[in-house]
TORKOL-4160 file (C-alpha; in steps of 0.2 Angstrom, whole numbers, padded with zeros to 4 digits, m for minus):
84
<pt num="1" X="0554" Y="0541" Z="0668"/>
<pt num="2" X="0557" Y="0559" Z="0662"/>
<pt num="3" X="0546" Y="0554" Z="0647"/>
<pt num="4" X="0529" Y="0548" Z="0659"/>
<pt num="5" X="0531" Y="0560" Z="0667"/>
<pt num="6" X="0529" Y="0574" Z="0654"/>
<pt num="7" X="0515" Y="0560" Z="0646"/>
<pt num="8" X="0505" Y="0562" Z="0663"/>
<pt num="9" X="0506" Y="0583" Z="0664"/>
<pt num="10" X="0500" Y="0581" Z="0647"/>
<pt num="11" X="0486" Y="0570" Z="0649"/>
<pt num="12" X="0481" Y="0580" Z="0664"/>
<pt num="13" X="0481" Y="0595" Z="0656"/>
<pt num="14" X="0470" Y="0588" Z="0641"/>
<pt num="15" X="0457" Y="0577" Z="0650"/>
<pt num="16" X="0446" Y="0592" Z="0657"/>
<pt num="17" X="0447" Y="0603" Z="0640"/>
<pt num="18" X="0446" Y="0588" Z="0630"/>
<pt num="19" X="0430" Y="0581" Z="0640"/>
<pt num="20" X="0421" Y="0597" Z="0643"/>
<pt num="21" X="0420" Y="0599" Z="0624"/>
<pt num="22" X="0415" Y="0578" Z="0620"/>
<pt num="23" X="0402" Y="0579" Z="0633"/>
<pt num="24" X="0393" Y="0595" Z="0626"/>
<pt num="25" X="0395" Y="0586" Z="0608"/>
<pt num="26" X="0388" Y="0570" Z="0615"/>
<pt num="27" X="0373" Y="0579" Z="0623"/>
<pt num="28" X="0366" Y="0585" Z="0607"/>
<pt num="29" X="0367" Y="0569" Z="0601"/>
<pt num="30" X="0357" Y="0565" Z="0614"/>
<pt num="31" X="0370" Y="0556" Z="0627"/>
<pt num="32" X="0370" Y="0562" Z="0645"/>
<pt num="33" X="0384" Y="0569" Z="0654"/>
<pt num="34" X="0383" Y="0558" Z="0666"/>
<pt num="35" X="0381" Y="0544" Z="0656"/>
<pt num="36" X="0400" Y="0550" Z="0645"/>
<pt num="37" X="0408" Y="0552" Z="0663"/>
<pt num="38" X="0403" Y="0534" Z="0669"/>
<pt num="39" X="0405" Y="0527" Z="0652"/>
<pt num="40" X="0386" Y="0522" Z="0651"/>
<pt num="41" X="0383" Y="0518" Z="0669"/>
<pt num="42" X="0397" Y="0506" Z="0667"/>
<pt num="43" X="0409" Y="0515" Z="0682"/>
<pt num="44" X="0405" Y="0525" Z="0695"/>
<pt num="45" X="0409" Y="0544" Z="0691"/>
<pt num="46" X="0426" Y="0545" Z="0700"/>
<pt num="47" X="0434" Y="0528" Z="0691"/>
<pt num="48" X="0425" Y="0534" Z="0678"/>
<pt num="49" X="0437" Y="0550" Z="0676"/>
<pt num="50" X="0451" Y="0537" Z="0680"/>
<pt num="51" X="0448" Y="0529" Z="0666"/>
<pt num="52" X="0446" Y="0544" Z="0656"/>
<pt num="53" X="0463" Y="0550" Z="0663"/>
<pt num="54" X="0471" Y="0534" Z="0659"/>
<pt num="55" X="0465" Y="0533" Z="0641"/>
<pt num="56" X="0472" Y="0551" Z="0638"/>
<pt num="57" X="0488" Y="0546" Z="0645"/>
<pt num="58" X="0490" Y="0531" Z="0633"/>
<pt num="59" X="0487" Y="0544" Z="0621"/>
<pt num="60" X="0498" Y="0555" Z="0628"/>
<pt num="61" X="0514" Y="0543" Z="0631"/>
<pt num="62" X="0516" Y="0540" Z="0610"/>
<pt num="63" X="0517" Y="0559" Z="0609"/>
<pt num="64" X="0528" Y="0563" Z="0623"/>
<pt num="65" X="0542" Y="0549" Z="0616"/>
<pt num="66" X="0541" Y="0557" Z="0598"/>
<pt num="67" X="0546" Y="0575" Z="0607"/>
<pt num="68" X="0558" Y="0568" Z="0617"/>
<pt num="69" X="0566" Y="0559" Z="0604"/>
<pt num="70" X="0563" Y="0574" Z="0589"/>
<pt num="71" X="0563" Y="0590" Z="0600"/>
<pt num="72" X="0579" Y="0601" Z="0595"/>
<pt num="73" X="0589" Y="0604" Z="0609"/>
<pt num="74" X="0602" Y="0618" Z="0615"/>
<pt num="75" X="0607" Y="0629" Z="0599"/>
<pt num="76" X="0604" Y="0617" Z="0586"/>
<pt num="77" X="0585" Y="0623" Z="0588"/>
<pt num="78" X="0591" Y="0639" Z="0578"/>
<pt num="79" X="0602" Y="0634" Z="0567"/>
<pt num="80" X="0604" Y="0653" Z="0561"/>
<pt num="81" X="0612" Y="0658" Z="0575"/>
<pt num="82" X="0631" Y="0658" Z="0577"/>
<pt num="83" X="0640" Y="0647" Z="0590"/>
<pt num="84" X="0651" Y="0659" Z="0601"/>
């Protein structure tokens, strides 16, 4: 649970940077704003940035395990300090 968690803080705090910065790259190619938020007219604009949430979040979950599982913890993240 602890790990979905983190996976959603991350995907929340990634979609809006993330997004911003596509849909300016997409408009010089000539796609609208509108047209990256609703995935070419496809959704509506607020299941579109559902579906953009989601998709980050199933980016975000791989990346939360491999911390999880990988992060140091306690004082064996500095392993030059002495144990007291």
């Amino acid at each position: 649970m602890q790990i979905l968690v983190m996976a959603a803080i991350v995907a929340t705090m990634l979609v809006w940077p993330a997004g911003i910065v596509l849909a300016l790259l997409l408009n010089l190619f000539g796609v609208g704003i509108d047209a990256f938020v609703t995935f070419g007219g496809t959704l509506n604009r607020f299941t579109g940035l559902v579906a953009m949430w989601a998709l980050a979040f199933a980016g975000a979950v791989p990346y939360a395990v491999f911390v999880a599982f990988n992060a140091p913890v306690g004082a064996r993240s500095f392993p030059w300090q002495k144990k007291r």
